[in-house]
C-alpha atoms as an extended CHARMM CRD file, in Angstrom:
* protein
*
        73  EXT
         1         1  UNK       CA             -2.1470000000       -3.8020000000       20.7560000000  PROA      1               0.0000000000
         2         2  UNK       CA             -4.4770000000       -1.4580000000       18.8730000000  PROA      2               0.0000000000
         3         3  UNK       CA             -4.4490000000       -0.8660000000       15.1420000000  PROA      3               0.0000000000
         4         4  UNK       CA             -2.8740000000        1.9370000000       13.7490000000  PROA      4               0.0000000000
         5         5  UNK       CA             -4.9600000000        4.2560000000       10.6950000000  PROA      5               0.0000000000
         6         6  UNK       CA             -3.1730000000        4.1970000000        7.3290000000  PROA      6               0.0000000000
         7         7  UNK       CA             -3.6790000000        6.4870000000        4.1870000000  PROA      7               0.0000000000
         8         8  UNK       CA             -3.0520000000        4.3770000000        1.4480000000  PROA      8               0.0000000000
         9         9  UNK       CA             -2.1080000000        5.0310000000       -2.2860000000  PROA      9               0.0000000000
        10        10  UNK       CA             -1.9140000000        3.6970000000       -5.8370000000  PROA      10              0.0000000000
        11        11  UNK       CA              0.6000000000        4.4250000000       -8.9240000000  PROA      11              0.0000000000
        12        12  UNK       CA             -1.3940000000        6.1580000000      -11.8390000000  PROA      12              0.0000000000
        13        13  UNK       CA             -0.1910000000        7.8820000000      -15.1590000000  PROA      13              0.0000000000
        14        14  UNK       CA             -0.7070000000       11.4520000000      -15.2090000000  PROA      14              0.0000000000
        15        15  UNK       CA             -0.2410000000       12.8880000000      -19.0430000000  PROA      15              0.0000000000
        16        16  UNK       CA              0.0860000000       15.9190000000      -17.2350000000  PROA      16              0.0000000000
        17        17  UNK       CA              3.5250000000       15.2290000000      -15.2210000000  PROA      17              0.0000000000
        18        18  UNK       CA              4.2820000000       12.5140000000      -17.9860000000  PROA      18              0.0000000000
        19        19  UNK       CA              5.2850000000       10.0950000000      -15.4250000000  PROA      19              0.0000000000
        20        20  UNK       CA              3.1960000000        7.3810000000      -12.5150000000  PROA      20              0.0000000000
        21        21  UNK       CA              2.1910000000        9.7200000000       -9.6200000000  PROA      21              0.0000000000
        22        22  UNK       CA              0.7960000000        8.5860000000       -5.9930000000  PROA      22              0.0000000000
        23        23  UNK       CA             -2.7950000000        9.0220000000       -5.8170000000  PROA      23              0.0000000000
        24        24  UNK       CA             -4.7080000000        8.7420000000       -2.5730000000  PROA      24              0.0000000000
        25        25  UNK       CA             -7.2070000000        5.6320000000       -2.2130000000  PROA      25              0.0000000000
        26        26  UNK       CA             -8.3640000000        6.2830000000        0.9600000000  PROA      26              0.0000000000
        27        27  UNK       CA             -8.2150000000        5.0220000000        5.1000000000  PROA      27              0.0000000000
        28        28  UNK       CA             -7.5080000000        1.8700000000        6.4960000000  PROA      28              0.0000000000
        29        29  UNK       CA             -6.7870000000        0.1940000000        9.0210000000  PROA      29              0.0000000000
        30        30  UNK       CA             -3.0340000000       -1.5240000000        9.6220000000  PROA      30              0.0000000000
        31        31  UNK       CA             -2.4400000000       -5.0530000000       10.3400000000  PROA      31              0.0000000000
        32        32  UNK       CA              1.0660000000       -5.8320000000        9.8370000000  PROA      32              0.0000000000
        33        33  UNK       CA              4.0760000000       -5.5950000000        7.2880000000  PROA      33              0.0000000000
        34        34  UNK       CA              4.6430000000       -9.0410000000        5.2410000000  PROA      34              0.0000000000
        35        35  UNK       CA              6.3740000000       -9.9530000000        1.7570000000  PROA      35              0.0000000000
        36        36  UNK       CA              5.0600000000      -10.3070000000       -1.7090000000  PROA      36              0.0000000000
        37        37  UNK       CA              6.6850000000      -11.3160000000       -4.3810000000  PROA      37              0.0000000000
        38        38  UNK       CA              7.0810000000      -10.8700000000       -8.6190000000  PROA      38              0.0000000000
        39        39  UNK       CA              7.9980000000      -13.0210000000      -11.4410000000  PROA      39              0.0000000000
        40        40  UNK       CA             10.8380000000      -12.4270000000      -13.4280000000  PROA      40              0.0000000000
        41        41  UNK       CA             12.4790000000      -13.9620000000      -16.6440000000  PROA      41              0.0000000000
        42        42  UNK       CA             15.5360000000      -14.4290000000      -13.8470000000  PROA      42              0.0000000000
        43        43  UNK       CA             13.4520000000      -15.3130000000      -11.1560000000  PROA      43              0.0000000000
        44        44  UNK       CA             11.2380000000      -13.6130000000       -8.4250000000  PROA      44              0.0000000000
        45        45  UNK       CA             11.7510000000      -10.1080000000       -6.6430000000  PROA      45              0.0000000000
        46        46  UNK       CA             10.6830000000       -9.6680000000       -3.2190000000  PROA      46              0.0000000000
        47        47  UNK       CA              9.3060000000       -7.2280000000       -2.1110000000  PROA      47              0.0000000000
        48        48  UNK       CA              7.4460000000       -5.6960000000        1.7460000000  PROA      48              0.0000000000
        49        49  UNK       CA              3.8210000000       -5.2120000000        1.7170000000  PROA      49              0.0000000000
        50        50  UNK       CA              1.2790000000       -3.4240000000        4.4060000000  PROA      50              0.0000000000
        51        51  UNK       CA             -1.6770000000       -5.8320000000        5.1700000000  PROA      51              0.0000000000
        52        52  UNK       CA             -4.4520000000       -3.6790000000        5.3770000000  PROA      52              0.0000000000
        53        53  UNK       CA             -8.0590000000       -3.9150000000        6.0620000000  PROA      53              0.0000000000
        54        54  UNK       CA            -10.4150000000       -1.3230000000        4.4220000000  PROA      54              0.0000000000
        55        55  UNK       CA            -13.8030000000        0.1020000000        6.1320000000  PROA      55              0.0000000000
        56        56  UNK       CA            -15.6210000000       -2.2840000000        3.9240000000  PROA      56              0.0000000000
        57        57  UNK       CA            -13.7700000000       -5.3360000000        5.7100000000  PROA      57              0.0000000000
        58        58  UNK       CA            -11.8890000000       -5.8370000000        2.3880000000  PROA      58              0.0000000000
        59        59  UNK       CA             -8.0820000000       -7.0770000000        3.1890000000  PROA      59              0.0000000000
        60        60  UNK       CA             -5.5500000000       -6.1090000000        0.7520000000  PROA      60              0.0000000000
        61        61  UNK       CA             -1.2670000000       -6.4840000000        0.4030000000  PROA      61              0.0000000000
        62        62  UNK       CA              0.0280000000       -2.7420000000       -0.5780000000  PROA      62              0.0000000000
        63        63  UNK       CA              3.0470000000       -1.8660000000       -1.3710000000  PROA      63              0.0000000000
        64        64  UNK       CA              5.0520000000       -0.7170000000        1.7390000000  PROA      64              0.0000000000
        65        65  UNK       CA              5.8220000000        2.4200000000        0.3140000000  PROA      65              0.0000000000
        66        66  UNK       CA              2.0060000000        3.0500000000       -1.0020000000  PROA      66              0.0000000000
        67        67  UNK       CA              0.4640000000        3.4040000000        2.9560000000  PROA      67              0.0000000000
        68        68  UNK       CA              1.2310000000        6.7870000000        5.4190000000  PROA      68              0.0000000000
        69        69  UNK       CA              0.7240000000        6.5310000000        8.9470000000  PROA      69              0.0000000000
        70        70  UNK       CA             -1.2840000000        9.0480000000       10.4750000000  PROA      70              0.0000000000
        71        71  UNK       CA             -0.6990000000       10.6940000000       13.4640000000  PROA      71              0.0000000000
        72        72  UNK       CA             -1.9750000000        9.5780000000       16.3410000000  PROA      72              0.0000000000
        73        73  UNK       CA             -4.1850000000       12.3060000000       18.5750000000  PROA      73              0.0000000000
């Protein structure tokens, strides 16, 4: 199976939209979807994460809705 290239973002503020906007990070590499979670006063919220592994062979857990395929040639 080969690895498919991801663009991957992260929520900022912009004062200029007033609200969190999606701001490129850069390319990586994708490994698989898997689940995360959060703490809650009434418990945890799950949620689906992209593992990813960046050029610098750093793995992270994004947000599934923080990566974009890109096409392949």
């Amino acid at each position: 199976m080969d690895n498919r290239t991801v663009i991957f973002y992260e929520s900022k503020w912009s004062n200029e939209a007033k609200r969190n906007v999606h701001v490129e990070v850069g390319v990586a590499i994708f490994h698989q979807f898997g689940v995360d979670y959060e703490e809650f006063e009434n418990g945890p919220g799950m949620f689906s994460v992209a593992i990813i592994e960046t050029p610098d062979g750093q793995v992270k857990m994004v947000r599934a809705d923080m990566i974009r395929f890109t096409v392949k040639p």
